[in-house]
Residue, then its C-alpha position, 0 to 999 in steps of 0.5 A: x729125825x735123829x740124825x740132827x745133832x740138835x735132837x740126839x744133843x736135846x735128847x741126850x740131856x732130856x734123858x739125864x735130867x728125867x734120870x736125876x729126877x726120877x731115879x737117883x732120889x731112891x738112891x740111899x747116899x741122896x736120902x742120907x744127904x737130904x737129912x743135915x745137921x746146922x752144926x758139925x763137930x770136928x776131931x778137935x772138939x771144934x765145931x763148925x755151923x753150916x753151909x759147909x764148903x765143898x769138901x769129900x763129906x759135901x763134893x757141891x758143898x751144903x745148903x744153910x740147913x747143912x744138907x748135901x748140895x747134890x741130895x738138895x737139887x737131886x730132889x728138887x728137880x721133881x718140883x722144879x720141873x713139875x712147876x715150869x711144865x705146869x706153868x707152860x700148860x696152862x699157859x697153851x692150854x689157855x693161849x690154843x683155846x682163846x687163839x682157835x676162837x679169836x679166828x672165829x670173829x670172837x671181837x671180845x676174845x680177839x681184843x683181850x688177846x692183843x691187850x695182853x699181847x701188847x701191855x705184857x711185851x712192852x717189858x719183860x716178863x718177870x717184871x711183871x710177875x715180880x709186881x704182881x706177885x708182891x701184891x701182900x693178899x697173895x701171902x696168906x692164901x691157902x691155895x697160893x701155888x695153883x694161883x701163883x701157877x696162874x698169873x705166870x702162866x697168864x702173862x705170856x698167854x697173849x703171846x701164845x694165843x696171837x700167835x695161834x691166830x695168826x697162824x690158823x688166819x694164815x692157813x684159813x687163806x688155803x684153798x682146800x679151807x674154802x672147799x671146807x666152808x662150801x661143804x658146810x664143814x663145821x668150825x670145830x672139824x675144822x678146828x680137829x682136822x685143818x687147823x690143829x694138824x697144821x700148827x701142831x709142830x710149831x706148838x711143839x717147837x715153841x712148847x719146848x722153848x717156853x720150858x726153857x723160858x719158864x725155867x729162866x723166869x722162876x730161876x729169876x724170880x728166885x733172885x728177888x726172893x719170890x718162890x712158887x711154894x713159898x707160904x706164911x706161917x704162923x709161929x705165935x700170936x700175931x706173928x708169922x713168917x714165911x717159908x719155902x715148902x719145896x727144895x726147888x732150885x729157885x728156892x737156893x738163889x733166894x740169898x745170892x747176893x749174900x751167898x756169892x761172898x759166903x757160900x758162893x757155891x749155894x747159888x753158883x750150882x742152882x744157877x748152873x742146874x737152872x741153865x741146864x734146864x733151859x739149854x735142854x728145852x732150847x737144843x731140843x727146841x731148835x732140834x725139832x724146829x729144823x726136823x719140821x722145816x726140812x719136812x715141809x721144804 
């Protein structure tokens, strides 16, 4: 396995990005970096308001809060990554349990998987999430992360659960399956010990790669100013508004069109962490895919 270059490459850059999760935060220059100020003043009694440019005080410039751009993404790869894993999850997690029953014969299962399948394909998938996701009542919910979580992750589940049936009918044409059935083997042994083992590595491939498609779907999303964490607050009587909870790096290409005339480095340097995501799934994606292939050739 690890003599593909695409594994040891995903591997590689799987690594980096659990460091910067994980272990540059505790760092006390990403800490200090995290608390900005809006206003600076300089030597000559001037003072000068934030985003700040890339300079030695900021190497990736600020954010509109005046904090340090690396402390900003440092700490908002924790987010970032637990919102594209959750969303992958549930989006298999769903998609394996719908696909397994569906080879059963379950009609109702079967025809709500193809309906999906073929109404959420006919367009891209941010364009539905971007429709459902402006529906107002979604706003003023208590719990909207985990539903927002939910109808993402809901889109493509279609995709994945007929994938999943397609597979499973194809190994059901396997002549140890029939051997199987004429013992009077159960559905779910059969389900634990044929089907699961049999589809596992092109779960992990595809697993992999919807990460990396996830991620380019928040990051897109993020575009049109709609964020996973985003919630309405109320500032006075009758009034609210609505703001962002997490430092996620979606949330720094909410103003890109503005930004890439003012503070072209805002959205410049989430999109390029965005690309790392994905081009980290996609590498190691491809990687396990070929590892796969030459050991069933």
């Amino acid at each position: 396995m690890f003599q593909n270059i695409y594994v040891k490459l995903g591997g590689i850059m799987l690594l980096l990005l659990l460091l910067v999760t994980f272990i540059l935060p505790l760092l006390p220059y990403v800490e200090e970096g995290i608390e900005g100020s809006r206003v600076t003043f300089l030597g000559d009694g001037k003072a000068t308001t934030a985003p700040y440019p890339p300079s030695a005080d900021f190497p990736l410039g600020s954010d509109r809060e005046g904090r340090n751009l690396i402390s900003v993404l440092v700490i908002g790869a924790k987010d970032t990554l637990l919102i594209i894993t959750l969303i992958t999850l549930i989006r298999y997690g769903v998609g394996i349990i719908l696909g397994v029953i569906a080879t059963f014969g379950n009609r109702l299962v079967n025809s709500v998987l193809d309906t999906f399948d073929q109404m959420f394909s006919s367009l891209p998938v941010v364009f539905f999430a971007v429709l459902l996701l402006n529906l107002p009542f979604l706003l003023f919910l208590d719990n909207r992360f985990i539903i927002v979580i939910f109808i993402i992750a809901i889109i493509e589940t279609g995709r994945v659960g007929v994938t999943i049936k397609d597979q499973i009918l194809s190994i059901k044409k396997e002549p140890y399956i029939d051997a199987a059935i004429t013992v009077g083997v159960s559905p779910f042994t059969m389900t634990k010990n044929y089907y699961i083992p049999n589809i596992l590595p092109t779960l992990i491939v595809n697993f992999c790669y919807d990460l990396g498609r996830v991620a380019l779907i928040v990051g897109q999303l993020g575009v049109f100013s709609i964020f996973v964490t985003q919630e309405f607050i109320q500032v006075d009587a009758g009034l609210g508004k609505i703001e962002n909870n997490s430092l996620n790096w979606a949330t720094l290409l909410g103003q890109a069109k503005k930004d890439l005339y003012t503070s072209y480095w805002i959205p410049l340097y989430a999109a390029m962490a965005i690309l790392y995501l994905v081009l980290t799934f996609n590498i190691l994606g491809e990687g396990l895919r070929r590892v796969f292939d030459r050991k069933n050739a």
